[in-house]
C-alpha positions as CSV (number, residue, x, y, z in Angstrom):
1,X,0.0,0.0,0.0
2,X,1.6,3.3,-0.8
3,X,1.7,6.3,1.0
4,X,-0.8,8.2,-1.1
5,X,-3.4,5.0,-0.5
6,X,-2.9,5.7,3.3
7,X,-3.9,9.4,2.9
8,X,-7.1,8.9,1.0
9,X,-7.9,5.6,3.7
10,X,-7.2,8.2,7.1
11,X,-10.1,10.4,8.1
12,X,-9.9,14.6,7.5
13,X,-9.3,14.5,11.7
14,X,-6.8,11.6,11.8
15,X,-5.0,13.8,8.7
16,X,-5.4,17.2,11.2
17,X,-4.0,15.5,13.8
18,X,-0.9,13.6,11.7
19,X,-0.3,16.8,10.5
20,X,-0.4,18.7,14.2
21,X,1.9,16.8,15.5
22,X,4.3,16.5,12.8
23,X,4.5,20.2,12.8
24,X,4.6,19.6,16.7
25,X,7.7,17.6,16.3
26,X,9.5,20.3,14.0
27,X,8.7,23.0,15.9
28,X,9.4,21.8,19.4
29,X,12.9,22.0,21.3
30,X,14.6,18.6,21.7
31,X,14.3,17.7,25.0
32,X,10.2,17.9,24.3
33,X,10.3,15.4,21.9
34,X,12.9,13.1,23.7
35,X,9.6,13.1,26.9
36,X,7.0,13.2,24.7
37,X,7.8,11.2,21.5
38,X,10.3,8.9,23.2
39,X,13.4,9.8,21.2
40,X,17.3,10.0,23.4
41,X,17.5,13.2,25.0
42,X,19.8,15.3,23.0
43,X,22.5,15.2,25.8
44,X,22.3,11.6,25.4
45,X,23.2,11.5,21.3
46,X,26.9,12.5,21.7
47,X,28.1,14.4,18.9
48,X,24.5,15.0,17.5
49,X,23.3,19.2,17.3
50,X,20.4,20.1,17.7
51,X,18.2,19.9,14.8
52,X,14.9,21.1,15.9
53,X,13.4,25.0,15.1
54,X,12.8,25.9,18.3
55,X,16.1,23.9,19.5
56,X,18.4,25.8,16.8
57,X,16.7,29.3,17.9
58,X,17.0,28.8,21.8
59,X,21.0,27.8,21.7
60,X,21.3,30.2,19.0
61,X,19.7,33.2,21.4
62,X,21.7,31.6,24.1
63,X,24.7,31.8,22.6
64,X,24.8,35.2,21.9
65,X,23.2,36.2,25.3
66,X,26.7,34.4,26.9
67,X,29.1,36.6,24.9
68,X,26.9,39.7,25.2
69,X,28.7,42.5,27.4
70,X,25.8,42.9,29.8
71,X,25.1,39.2,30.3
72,X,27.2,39.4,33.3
73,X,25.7,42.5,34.8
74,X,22.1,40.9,33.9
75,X,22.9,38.0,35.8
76,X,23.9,39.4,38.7
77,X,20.9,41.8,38.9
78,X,18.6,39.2,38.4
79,X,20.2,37.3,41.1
80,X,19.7,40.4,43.9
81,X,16.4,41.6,42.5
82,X,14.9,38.2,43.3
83,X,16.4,37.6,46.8
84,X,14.7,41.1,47.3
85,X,11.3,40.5,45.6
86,X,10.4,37.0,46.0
87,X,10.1,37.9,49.4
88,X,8.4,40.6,49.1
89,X,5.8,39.2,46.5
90,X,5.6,36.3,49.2
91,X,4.3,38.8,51.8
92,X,1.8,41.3,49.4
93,X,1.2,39.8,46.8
94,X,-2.3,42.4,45.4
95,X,-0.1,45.1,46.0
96,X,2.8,43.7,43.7
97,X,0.3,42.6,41.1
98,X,-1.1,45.8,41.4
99,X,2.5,48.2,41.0
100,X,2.8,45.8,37.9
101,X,-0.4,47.1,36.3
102,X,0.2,50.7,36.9
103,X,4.4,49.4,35.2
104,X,2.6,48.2,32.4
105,X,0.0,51.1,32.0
106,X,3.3,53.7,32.3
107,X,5.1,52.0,29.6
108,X,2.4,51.5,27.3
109,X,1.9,55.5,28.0
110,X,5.9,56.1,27.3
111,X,6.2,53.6,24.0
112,X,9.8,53.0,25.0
113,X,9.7,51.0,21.7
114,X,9.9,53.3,19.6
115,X,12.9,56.0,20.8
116,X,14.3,52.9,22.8
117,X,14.6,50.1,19.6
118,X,16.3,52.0,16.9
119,X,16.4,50.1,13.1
120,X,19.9,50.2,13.4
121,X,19.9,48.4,16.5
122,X,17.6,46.0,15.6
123,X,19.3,45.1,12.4
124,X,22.6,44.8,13.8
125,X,21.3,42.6,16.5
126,X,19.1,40.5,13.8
127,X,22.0,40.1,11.0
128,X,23.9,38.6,14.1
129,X,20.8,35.8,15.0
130,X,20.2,35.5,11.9
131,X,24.0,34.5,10.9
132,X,24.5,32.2,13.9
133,X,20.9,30.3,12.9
134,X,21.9,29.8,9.3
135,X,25.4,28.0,10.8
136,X,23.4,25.8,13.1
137,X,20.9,25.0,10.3
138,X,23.5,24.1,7.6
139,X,25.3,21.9,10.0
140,X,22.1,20.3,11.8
141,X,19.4,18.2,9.6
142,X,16.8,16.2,10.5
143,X,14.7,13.4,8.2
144,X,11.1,13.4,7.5
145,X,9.5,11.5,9.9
């Protein structure tokens, strides 16, 4: 029986469904697929890449973010805002929810985005991503499934 046989004998949901999840696969980050479809973990394929979308863009991002200038300044201010907020949030939390709201009503008011993300800025930061993705991709491929 071929392949187009099969097609025609599947239902239009079975079809919907086939297709979902192969999208699913190709789309998702590896270490979904090895709980979910029952593939090795990608720690456990030595030598392997990544191969998935979402895989390639998150070690791509990553990647970057680890040589970026302000990755170390980021870290540690992420580290002392959250020994001093957790508790905080802990002990009011409608009264952090609500300084959020008013956050998010003052910068939808200021529209940092558009004095704060230049073009320039955005394409320089894009060429890079982009240029790192295209190296993963042409190393990493996966086969139909």
């Amino acid at each position: 029986m071929s392949t187009s046989e099969s097609m025609h004998e599947m239902t239009a949901s079975e079809r919907l469904t086939q297709s979902r999840e192969r999208m699913s696969y190709w789309l998702s980050d590896d270490e979904h697929d090895a709980h979910s479809n029952g593939h090795a973990h990608a720690s456990e394929r030595a030598g392997e890449a990544t191969t998935s979308v979402g895989g390639i863009v998150r070690e791509v991002i990553g990647e970057w973010w680890a040589e970026h200038p302000l990755h170390a300044s980021a870290t540690l201010a992420l580290r002392a805002s959250r020994t001093a907020i957790v508790p905080l949030v802990r002990r009011h939390p409608a009264t952090v929810l609500g300084g959020a709201a008013v956050l998010g009503a003052v910068v939808v008011w200021a529209r940092p985005w558009r004095w704060l993300l230049r073009p320039a800025l955005v394409a320089g930061v894009a060429s890079q991503l982009a240029a790192r993705a295209i190296a993963r991709m042409a190393t990493a491929s996966k086969p139909l499934a």
